[in-house]
C-alpha positions in Angstrom: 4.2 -61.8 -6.2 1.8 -60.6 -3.3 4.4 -59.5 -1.3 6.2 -57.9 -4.5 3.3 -55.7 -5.0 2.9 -54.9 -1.6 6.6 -54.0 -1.2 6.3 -51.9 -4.1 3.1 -50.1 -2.7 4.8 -49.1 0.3 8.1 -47.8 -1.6 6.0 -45.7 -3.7 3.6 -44.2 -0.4 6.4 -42.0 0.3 7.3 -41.3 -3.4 3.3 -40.2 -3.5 2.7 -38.1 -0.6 6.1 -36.5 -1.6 4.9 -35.4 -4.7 1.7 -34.3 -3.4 2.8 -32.6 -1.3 5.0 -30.5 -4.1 2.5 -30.1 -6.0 0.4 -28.4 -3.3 3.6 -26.5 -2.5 4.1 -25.6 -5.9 0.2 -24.6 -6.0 0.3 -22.2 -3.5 3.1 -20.4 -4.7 1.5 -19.7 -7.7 -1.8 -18.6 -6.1 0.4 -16.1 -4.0 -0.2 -12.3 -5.3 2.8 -11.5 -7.1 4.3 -8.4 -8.3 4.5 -7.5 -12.2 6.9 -4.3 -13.2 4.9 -2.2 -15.3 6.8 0.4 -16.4 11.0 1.7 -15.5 13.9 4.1 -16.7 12.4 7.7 -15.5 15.0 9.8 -13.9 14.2 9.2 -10.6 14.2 7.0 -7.3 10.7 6.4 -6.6 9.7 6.7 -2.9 6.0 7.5 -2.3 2.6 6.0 -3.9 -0.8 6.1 -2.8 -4.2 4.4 -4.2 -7.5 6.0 -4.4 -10.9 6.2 -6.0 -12.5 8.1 -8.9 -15.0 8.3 -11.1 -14.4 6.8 -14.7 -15.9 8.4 -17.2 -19.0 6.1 -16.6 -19.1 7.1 -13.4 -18.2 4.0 -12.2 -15.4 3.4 -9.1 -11.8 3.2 -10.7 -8.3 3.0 -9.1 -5.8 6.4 -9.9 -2.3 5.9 -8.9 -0.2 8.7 -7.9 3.6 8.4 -7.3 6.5 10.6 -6.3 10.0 10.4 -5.9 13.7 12.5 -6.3 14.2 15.1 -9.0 10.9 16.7 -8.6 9.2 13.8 -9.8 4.9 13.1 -9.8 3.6 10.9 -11.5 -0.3 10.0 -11.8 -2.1 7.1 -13.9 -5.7 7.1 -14.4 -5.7 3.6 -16.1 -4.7 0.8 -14.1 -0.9 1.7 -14.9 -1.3 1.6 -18.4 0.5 5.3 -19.0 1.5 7.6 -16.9 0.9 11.5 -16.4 4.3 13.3 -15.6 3.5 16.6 -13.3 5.4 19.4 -11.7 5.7 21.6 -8.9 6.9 25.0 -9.7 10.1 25.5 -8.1 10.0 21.8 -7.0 11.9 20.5 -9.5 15.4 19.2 -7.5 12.6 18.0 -4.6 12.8 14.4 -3.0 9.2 13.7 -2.9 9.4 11.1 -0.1 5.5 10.5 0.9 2.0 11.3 -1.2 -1.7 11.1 0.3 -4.3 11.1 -3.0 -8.3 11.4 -2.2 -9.3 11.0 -5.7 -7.5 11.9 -9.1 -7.8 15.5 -8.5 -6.9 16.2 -4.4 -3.4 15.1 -3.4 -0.8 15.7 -0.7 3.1 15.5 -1.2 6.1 15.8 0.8 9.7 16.4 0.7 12.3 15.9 2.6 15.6 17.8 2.7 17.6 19.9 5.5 15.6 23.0 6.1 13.2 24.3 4.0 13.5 21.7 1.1 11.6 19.9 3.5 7.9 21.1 2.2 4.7 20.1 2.5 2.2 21.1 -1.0 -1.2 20.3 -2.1 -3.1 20.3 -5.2 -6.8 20.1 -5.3 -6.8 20.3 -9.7 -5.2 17.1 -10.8 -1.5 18.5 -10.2 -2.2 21.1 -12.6 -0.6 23.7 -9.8 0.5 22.9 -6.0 0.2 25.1 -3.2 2.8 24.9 -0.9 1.4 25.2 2.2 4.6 24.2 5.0 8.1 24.4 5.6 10.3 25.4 7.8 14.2 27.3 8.2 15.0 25.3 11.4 18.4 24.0 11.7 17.8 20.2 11.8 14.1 20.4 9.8 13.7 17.3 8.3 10.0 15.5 7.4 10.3 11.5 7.0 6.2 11.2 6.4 3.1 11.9 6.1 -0.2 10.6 6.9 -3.9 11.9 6.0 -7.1 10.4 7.4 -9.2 12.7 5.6 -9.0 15.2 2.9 -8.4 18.2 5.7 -6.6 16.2 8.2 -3.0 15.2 8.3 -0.1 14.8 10.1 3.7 14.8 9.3 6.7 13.9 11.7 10.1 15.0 11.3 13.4 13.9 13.1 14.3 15.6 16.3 14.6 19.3 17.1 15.7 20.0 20.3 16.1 16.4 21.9 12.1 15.4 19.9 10.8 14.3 17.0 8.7 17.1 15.1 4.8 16.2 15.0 3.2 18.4 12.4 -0.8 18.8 12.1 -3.2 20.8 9.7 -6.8 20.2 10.7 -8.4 22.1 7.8 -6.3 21.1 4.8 -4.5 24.8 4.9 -3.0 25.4 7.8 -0.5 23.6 9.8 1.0 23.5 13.2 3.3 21.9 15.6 2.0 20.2 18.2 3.5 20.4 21.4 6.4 17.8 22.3 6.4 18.0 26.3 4.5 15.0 26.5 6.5 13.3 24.3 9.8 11.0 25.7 13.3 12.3 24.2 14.7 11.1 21.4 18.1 9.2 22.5 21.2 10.4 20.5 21.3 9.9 17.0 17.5 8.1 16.9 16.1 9.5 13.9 13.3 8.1 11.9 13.4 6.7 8.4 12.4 8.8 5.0 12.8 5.5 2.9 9.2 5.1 1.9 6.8 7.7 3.7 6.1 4.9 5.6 7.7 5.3 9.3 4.3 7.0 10.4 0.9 5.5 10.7 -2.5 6.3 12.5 -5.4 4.5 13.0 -9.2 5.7 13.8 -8.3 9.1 14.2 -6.6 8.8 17.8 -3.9 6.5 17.5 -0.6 7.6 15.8 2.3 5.9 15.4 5.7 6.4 14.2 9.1 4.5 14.3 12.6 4.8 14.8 16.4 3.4 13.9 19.9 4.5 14.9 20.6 3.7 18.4 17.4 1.7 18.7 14.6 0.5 17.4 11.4 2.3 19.1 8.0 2.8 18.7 5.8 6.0 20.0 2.4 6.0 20.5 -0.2 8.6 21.0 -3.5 7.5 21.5 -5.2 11.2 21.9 -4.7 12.2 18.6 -0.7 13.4 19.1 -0.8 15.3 22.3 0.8 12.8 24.8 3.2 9.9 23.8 4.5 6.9 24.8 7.6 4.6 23.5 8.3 1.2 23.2 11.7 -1.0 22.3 11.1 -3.6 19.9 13.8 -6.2 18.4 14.4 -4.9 15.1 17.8 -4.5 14.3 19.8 -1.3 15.6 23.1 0.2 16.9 24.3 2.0 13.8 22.7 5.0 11.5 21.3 2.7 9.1 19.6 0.2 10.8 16.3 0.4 12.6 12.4 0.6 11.9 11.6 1.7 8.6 7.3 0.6 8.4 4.7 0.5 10.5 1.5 -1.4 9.3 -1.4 -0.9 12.4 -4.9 -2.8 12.0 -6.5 -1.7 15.1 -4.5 -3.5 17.6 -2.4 -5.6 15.8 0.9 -4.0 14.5 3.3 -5.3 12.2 7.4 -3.2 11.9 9.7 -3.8 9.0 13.3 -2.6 8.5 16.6 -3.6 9.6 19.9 -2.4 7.7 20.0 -1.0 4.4 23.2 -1.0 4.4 22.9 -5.1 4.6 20.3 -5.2 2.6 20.5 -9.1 2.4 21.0 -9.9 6.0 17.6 -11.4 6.9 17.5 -11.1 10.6 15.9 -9.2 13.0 13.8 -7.5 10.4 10.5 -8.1 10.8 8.2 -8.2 14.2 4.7 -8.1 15.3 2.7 -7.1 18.2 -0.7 -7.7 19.3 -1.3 -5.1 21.9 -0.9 -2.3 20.0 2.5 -1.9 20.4 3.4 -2.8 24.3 5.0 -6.1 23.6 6.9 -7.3 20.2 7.8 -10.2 18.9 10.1 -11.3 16.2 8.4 -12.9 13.3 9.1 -16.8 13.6 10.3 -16.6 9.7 11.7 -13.3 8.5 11.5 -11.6 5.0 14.6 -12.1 2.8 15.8 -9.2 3.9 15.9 -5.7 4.5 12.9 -4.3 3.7 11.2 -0.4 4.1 8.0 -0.8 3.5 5.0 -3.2 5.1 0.9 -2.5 4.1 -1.9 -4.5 5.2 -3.9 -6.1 2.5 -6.7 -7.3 4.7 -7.0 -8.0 8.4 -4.7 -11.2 8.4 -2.8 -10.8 5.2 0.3 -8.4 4.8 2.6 -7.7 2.2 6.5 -6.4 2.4 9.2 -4.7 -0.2 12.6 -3.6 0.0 15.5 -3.7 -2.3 16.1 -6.9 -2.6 12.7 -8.5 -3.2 9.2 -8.2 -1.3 7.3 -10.8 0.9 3.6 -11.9 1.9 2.7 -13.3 5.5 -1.0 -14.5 5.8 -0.8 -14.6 9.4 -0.7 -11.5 10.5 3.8 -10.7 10.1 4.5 -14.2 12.4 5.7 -16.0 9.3 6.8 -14.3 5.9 7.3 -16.0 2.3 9.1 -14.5 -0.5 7.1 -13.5 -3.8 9.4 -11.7 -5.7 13.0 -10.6 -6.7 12.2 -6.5 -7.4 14.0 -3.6 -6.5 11.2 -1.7 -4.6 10.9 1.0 -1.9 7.2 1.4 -0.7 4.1 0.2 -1.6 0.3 1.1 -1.5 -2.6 -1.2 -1.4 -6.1 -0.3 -2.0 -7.8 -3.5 -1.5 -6.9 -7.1 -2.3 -7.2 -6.8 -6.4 -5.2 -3.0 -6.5 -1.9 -2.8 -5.2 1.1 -0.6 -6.5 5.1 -0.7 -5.2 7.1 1.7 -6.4 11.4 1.9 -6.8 14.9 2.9 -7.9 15.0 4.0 -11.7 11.2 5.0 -11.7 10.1 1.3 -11.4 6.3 1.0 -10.8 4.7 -2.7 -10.3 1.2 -3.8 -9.6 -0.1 -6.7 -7.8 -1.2 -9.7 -9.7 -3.5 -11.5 -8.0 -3.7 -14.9 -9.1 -5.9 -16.6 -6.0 -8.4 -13.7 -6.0 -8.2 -13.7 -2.6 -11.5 -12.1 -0.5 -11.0 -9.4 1.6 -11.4 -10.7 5.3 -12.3 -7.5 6.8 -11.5 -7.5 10.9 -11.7 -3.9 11.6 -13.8 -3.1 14.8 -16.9 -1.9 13.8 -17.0 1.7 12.5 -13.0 2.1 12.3 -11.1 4.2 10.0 -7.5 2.6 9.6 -5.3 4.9 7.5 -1.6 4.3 7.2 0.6 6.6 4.6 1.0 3.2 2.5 -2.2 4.1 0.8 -5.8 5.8 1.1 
């Protein structure tokens, strides 16, 4: 009988740990922040979102959520997601409004992109009541993929390549803009373009580092660290070698990068299309467990924890993009976080989801002291 029980103890010791061990599995899946679709069905393919602050109407710090996408569409919510304000830009209404930078519910930014001048840059500083257009441009070959603000008077755009380089555009008090000078910047190999997917191939970081990334060819990222006046480029091993593959998303927390993309015309192939570096941008490294796919769009939701969307589901990685797990199964092109309990991702059809964050996780803040890291994911 002795020996009965102890046989039977060490049959079940593996039965036990087993299940532990799935129930801990289990467990952290369903602490992971998840996605919940909040609203769907507007005419339009949703491709930019941002997340700032306001003042309730008790004065008291609250989350407004502005959106943008193709057929002229803005969209603004002033209450958590719960409805939604539908705006307009006179004359704006076939637009593809690819990227949007908000300060607060009444100062916003927003983008097209198109050949020549339906590539436009507007502002409105009363709530999207009217938009000033303040850039664009008859060039043959104009076209703007992003754009990034790190205050509410300085931004930046980038557009694909004019003459051999890619177009940096800079206003430095919220009215005017310019292009800065490309002779310091390396050429642009044939065909490299970069990605208008999410508003999210450009990034900067404390004011003097900007970043923006590239597909076609190859997969590259440039680097200025003076603000946009000199440049330097960098291969990485996201997938490339045909007009839809490449870099599509740049996260940057100081000097630790994370790239998404790959090809969206494979969107389920899920190699090659996630890497990290940890020199800002020198060296890269494929992520040792990729996202399920293609994806366009990557935000940091604090110093170690990032989290991923693209059109056939969205991804977290708590290490800093070296290993990514799946969350979700949404149809979602880019994504803003404001901190760790308000995120938004935004879609085809006018989807709109917010983050549910069931493990209320802290925010583990690594910045360097007194950093300002912006990316066009959010504000």
């Amino acid at each position: 009988m002795r020996d009965m029980r102890r046989h039977l103890v060490q049959l079940h010791a593996p039965f036990l740990i087993v299940l532990a061990a799935a129930i801990f599995v289990r467990a952290a899946i369903k602490d992971r922040p998840r996605w919940t679709l909040q609203t769907s069905g507007i005419d339009t393919n949703l491709r930019g979102v941002s997340v700032a602050e306001f003042g309730d109407p008790h004065q008291a710090p609250a989350p407004v959520i502005w959106a943008s996408g193709s057929n002229g569409v803005i969209l603004q919510s002033k209450d958590v997601g719960k409805t939604w304000q539908r705006l307009g830009v006179q004359g704006g209404e076939t637009l593809d409004f690819r990227s949007i930078q908000a300060f607060d519910d009444q100062q916003a930014y927003v983008m097209s992109s198109g050949d020549g001048d339906k590539s436009r840059i507007y502002k409105t500083t009363n709530a999207g009541a009217t938009w000033q257009l303040q850039y664009t441009d008859q060039r043959k070959g104009f076209f703007l993929d992003a754009l990034v603000c790190t205050s509410q008077i300085e931004c930046r755009a980038v557009g694909d390549p004019i003459a051999g380089k890619f177009v940096i555009l800079r206003t430095q008090d919220g009215e005017k803009w310019e292009q800065l000078p490309t002779d310091q910047m390396p050429a642009a190999l044939p065909n490299e373009g970069a990605f208008a997917a999410s508003g999210t191939c450009l990034a900067i970081y404390n004011y003097q580092d900007v970043y923006f990334v590239t597909g076609g060819p190859a997969a590259r990222v440039f680097h200025s660290g003076n603000a946009g006046y000199t440049w330097t480029v960098n291969r990485t091993p996201i997938a490339s070698g045909n007009a839809s593959s490449g870099i599509f998303s740049i996260a940057v927390w100081g000097k630790a990068l994370v790239i998404v993309g790959g090809d969206y015309k494979d969107p389920d192939r899920p190699y090659r299309a996630a890497a990290y570096s940890q020199d800002a941008g020198k060296t890269w490294t494929l992520a040792a467990q990729q996202p399920g796919g293609f994806r366009s769009a990557v935000a940091w939701v604090d110093g170690v924890t990032l989290a991923a969307a693209g059109p056939n589901g969205e991804d977290i990685s708590e290490d800093g993009g070296i290993h990514w797990k799946h969350t979700d199964s949404l149809n979602l092109n880019a994504l803003a976080i404001l901190d760790v309990s308000h995120g938004w991702a935004v879609g085809a059809k006018g989807a709109i989801a917010q983050t549910e964050n069931r493990k209320k996780y802290q925010i583990r803040d690594e910045r360097e002291p007194g950093s300002d890291a912006v990316t066009q994911q959010g504000h």
